[in-house]
C-alpha positions as CSV (number, residue, x, y, z in Angstrom):
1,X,2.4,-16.6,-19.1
2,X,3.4,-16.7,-15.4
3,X,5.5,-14.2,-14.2
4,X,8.5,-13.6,-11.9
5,X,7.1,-12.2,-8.4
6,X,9.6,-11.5,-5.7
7,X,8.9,-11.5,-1.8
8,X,10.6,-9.7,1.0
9,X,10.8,-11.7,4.0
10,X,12.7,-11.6,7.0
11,X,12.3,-12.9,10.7
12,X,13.3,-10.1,12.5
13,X,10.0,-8.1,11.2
14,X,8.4,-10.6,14.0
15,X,10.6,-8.7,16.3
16,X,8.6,-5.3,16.3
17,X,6.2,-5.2,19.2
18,X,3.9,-2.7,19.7
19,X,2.6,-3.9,23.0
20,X,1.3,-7.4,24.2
21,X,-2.9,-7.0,23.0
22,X,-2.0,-4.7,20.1
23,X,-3.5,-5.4,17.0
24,X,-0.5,-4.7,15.1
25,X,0.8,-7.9,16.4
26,X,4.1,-10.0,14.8
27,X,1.7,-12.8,14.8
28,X,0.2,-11.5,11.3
29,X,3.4,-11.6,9.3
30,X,3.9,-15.0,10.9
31,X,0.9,-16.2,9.7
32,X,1.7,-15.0,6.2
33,X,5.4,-16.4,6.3
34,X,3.9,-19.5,7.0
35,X,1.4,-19.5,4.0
36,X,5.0,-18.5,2.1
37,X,7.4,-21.2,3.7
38,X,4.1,-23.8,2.6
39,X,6.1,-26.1,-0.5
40,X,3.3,-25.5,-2.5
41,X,4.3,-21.9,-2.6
42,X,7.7,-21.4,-1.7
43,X,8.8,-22.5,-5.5
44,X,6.6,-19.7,-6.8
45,X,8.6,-16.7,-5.9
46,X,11.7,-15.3,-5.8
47,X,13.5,-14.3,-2.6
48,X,15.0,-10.6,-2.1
49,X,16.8,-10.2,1.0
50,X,15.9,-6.6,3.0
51,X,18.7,-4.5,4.4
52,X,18.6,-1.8,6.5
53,X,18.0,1.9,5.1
54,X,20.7,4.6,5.3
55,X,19.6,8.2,7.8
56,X,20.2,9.6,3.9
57,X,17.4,7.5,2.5
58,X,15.1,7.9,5.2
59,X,15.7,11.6,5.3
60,X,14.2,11.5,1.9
61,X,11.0,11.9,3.3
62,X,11.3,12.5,7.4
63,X,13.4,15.5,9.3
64,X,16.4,14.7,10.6
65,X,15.1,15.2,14.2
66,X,12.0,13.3,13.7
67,X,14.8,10.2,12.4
68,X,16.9,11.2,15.4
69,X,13.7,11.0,18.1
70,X,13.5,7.3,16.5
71,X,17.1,6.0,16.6
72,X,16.7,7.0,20.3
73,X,14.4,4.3,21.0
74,X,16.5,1.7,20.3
75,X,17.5,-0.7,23.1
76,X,14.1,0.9,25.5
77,X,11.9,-1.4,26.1
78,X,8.5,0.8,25.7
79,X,8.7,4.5,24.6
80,X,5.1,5.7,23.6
81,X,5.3,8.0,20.4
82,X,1.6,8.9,20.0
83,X,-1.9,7.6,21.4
84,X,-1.6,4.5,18.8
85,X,1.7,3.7,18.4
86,X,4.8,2.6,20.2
87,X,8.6,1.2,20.4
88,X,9.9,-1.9,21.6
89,X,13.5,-2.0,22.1
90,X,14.4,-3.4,18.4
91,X,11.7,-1.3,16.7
92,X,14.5,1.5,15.2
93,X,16.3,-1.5,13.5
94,X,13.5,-2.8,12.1
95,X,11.5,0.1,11.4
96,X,14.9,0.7,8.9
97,X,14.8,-3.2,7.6
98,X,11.2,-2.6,6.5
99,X,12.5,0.8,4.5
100,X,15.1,-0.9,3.0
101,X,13.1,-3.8,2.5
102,X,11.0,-1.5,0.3
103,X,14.0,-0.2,-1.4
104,X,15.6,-3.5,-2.7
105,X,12.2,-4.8,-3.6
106,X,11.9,-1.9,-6.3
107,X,15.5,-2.1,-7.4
108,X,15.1,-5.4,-8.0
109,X,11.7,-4.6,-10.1
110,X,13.9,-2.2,-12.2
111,X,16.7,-4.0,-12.5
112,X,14.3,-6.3,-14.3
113,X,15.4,-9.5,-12.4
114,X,11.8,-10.0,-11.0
115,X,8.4,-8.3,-12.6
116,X,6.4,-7.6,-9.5
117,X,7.8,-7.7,-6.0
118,X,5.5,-7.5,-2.5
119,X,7.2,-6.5,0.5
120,X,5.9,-8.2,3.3
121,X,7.3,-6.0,5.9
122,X,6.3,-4.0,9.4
123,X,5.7,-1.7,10.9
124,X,3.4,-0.4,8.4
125,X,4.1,3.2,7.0
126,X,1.2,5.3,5.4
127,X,-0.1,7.1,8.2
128,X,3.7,8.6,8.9
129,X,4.1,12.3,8.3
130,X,7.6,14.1,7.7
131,X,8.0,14.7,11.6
132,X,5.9,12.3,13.4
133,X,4.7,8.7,13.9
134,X,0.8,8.0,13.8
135,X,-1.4,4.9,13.3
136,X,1.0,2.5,14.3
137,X,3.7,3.7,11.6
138,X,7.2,4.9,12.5
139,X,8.7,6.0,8.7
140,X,6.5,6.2,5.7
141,X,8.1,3.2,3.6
142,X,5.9,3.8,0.3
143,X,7.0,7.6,0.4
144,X,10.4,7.2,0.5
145,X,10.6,4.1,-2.2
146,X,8.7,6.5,-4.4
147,X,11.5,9.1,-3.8
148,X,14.1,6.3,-4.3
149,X,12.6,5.3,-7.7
150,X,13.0,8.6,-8.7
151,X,16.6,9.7,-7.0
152,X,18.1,6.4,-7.8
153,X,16.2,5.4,-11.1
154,X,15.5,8.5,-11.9
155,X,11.9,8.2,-12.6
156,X,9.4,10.8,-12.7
157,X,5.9,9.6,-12.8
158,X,4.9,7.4,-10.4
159,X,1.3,6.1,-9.2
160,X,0.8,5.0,-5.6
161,X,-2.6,3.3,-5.2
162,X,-3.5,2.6,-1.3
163,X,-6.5,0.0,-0.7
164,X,-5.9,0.2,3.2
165,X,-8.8,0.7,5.2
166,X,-7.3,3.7,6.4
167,X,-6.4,6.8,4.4
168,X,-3.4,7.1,3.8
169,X,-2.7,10.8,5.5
170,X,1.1,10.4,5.4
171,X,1.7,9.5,2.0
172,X,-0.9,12.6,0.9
173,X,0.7,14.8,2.7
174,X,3.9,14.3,1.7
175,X,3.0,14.7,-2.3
176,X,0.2,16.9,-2.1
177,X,1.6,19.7,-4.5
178,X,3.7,16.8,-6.6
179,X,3.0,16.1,-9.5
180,X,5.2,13.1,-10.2
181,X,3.1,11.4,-7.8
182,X,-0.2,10.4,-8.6
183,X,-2.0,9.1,-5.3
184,X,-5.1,7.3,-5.4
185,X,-6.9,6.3,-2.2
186,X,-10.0,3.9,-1.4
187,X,-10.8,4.3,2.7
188,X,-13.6,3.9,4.7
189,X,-15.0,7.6,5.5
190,X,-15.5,9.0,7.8
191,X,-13.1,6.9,10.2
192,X,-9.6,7.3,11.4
193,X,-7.8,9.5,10.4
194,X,-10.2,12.1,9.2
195,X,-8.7,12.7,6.1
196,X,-9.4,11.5,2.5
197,X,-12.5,13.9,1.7
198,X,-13.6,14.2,-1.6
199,X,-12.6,17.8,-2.4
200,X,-8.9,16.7,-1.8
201,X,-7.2,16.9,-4.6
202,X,-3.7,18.1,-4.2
203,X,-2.3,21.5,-4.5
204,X,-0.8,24.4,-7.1
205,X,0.5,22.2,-9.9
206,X,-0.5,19.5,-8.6
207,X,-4.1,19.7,-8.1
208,X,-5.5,16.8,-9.6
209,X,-3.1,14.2,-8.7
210,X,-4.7,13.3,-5.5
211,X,-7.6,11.1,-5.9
212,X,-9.7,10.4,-2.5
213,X,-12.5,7.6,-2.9
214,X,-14.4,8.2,0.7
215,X,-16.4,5.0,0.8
216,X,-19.0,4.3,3.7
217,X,-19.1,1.7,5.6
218,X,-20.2,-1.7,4.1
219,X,-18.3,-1.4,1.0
220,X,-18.5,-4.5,-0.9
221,X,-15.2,-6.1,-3.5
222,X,-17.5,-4.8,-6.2
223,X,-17.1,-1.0,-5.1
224,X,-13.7,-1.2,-4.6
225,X,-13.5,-2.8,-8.5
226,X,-15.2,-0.3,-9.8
227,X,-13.5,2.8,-8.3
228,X,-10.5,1.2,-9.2
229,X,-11.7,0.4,-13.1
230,X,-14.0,3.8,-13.6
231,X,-12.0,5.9,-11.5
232,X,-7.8,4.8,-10.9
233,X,-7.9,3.2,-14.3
234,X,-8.8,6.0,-16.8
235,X,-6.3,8.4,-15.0
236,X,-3.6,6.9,-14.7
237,X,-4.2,5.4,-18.2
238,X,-3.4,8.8,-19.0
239,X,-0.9,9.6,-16.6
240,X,1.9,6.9,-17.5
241,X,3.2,5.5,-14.6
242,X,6.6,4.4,-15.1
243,X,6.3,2.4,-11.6
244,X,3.2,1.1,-9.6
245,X,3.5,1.1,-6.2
246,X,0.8,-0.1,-4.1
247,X,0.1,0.5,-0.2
248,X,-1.7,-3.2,0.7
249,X,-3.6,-3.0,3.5
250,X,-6.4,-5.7,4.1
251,X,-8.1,-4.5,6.6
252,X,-11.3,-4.0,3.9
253,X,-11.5,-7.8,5.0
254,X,-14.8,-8.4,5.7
255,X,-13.9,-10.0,9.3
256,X,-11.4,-7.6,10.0
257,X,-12.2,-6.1,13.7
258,X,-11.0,-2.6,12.9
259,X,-12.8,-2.3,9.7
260,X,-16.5,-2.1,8.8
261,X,-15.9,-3.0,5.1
262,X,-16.6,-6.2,3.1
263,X,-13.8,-7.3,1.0
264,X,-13.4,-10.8,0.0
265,X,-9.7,-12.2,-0.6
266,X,-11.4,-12.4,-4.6
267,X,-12.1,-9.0,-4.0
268,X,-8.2,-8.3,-3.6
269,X,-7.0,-10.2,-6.5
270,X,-9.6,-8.3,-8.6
271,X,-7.9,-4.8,-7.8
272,X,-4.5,-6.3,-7.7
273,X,-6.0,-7.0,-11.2
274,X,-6.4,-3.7,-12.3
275,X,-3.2,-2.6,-11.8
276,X,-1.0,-5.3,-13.0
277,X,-3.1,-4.1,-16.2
278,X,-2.0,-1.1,-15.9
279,X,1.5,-1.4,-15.1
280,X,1.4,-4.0,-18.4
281,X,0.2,-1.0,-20.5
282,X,2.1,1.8,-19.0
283,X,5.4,0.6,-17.2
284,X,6.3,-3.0,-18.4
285,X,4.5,-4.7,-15.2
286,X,6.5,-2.8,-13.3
287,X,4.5,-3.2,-9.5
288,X,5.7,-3.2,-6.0
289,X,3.0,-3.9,-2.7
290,X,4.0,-3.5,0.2
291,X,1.5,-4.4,3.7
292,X,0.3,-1.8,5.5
293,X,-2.9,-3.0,7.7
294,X,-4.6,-6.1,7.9
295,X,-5.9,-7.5,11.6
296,X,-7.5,-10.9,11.0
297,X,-4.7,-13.0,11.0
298,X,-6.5,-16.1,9.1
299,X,-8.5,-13.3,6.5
300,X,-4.9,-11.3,5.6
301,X,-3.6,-14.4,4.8
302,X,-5.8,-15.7,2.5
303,X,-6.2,-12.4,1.1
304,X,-1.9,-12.0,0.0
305,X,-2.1,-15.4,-1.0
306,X,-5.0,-14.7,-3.6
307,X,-3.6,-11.1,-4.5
308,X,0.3,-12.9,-5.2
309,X,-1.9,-15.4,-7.2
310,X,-2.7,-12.8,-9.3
311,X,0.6,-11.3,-9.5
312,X,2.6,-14.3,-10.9
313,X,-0.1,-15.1,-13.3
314,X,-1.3,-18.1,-11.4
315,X,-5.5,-17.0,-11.6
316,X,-5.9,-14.4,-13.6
317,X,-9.1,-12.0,-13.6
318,X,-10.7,-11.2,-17.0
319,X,-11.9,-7.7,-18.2
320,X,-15.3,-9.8,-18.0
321,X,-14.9,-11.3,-14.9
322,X,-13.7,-8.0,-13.6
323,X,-17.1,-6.2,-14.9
324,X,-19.5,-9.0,-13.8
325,X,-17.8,-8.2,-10.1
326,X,-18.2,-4.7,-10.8
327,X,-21.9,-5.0,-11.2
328,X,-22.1,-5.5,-7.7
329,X,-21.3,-2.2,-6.6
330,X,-23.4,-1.2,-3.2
331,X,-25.9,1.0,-3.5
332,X,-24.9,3.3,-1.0
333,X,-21.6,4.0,-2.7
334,X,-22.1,4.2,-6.2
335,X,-23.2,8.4,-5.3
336,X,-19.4,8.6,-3.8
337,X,-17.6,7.2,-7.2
338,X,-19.8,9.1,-9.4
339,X,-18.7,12.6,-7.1
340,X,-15.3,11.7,-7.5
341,X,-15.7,11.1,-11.3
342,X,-16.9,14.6,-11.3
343,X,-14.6,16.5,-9.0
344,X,-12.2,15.4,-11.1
345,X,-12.8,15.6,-14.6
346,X,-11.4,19.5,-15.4
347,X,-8.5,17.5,-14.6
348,X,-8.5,14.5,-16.5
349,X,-10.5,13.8,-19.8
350,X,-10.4,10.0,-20.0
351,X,-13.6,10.4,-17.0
């Protein structure tokens, strides 16, 4: 039964620069756009136009000066925030089109007028604390369309699952002692930024609803499947999301230049997988990705196409396909999924 996936697109995303060389270049969402413009695929999805996200939305998640340090950026043509990450003179703008962006995708997932959605936005958001930017992200798009699904829908369990390279220190941070949001991470560890240990697990009520997979370097689509099936699966089985929402970074690519991991775009499809199984069991398929990082242009590509392949129903992976590719978890990270089984079983029985 194919489903009803909608995409946000929209040309001025290519408008964010960064800085000629930087790898956060407009030339990857191009690249996708073009995969997505393709007639072979443009039939598949449906469209859902961005807008730009109200100070009151944003504010969600960020401080007010933090929003205001931003919005005075706008028309300067380079304004260095931190070591990594930078302003062109549109980047305020856009940096709101890629929240709202977010925003409409999920209202359009719960209004039940698409099933999944992927937001195919940037800049990318999960490194973005309350009061600063970081990692090339300006506002933290996943954290406030988590807070919008719950202000506006008025949910109150959702799961965001991040697969970027890159933990996702941001997003943590801002639900560390929440326990409406269950996050579950998969990063390459030790690496930028630091975060993601093991022995985090959230805070006061909430400890338990952070789950940290610190995977080495050389982590095959097999160890990601099986954190995400012996791990991600169990809990959140038993947590109940009533929304899935899914920071999509593909820089796990196993060409990617600032990764050291060994995804395949299979490898993608097989997580995006797991939870579209999920979200069939727990929240009517309810899903929304949105990209965070991805730096081999050709690789990302491939990879969204094979992971929105997944999401309309197009390929689909079997439970048995699913635990062949498990099988062929690397050695030298099967000690890191069995720790995190562990740390985390006072709080969760289904491990």
């Amino acid at each position: 039964m194919s489903r009803k996936t909608g995409i946000v697109k929209h040309s001025d995303y290519l408008q964010h620069s960064a800085g000629s060389g930087h790898p956060e270049s407009p030339e990857r969402l191009a690249s996708v756009y073009e995969m997505l413009d393709n007639p072979n695929m443009s039939w598949k999805y449906v469209d859902i136009k961005p807008r730009l996200a109200t100070h009151n939305e944003i504010a969600y998640v960020h401080t007010l000066p933090y929003i205001e340090r931003i919005a005075q950026t706008a028309g300067k043509s380079c304004v260095i925030l931190d070591p990594d990450t930078s302003t062109c003179a549109e980047t305020y703008e856009i940096a709101k089109l890629a929240v709202g962006g977010v925003l409409n995708a999920i209202d359009t997932v719960m209004t039940k007028e698409v099933d999944n959605a992927f937001a195919f936005i940037r800049p990318p958001g999960h490194h973005a604390g309350a009061g600063n930017s970081a990692g090339f992200c300006i506002f933290n798009n996943v954290a406030i369309g988590a807070m919008h699904a719950m202000k506006k829908h008025g949910l109150k369990k959702i799961l965001i699952a991040d697969w970027d390279l890159h933990h996702g220190n941001g997003t943590q941070k801002i639900f560390y002692s929440d326990r409406r949001v269950l996050f579950f991470s998969t990063h390459q560890y030790p690496y930028y930024p630091g975060t993601g240990g093991l022995h985090e697990i959230g805070e006061g009520q909430a400890l338990g609803f952070t789950i940290n997979v610190p995977l080495k370097r050389g982590a095959v689509s097999g160890t990601f499947v099986s954190a995400f099936r012996k791990i991600l699966e169990p809990v959140a089985l038993a947590f109940e999301p009533e929304l899935i929402l899914v920071s999509a970074g593909f820089d796990t690519y196993y060409q990617d230049p600032l990764g050291g991991m060994r995804v395949t775009p299979e490898g993608f499809a097989a997580m995006a997988r797991v939870l579209l199984n999920i979200a069939d069991k727990c929240c009517s398929g309810r899903v929304v990705a949105l990209l965070e990082g991805g730096y081999h242009v050709a690789g990302l590509t491939r990879s969204v196409k094979a992971v929105l392949e997944e999401m309309y129903d197009e390929t689909h992976w079997t439970d048995k396909k699913l635990a062949a590719l498990e099988q062929d978890c690397d050695p030298d990270n099967k000690p890191a999924i069995q720790s995190v089984m562990s740390t985390l079983r006072p709080y969760w029985n289904g491990l």
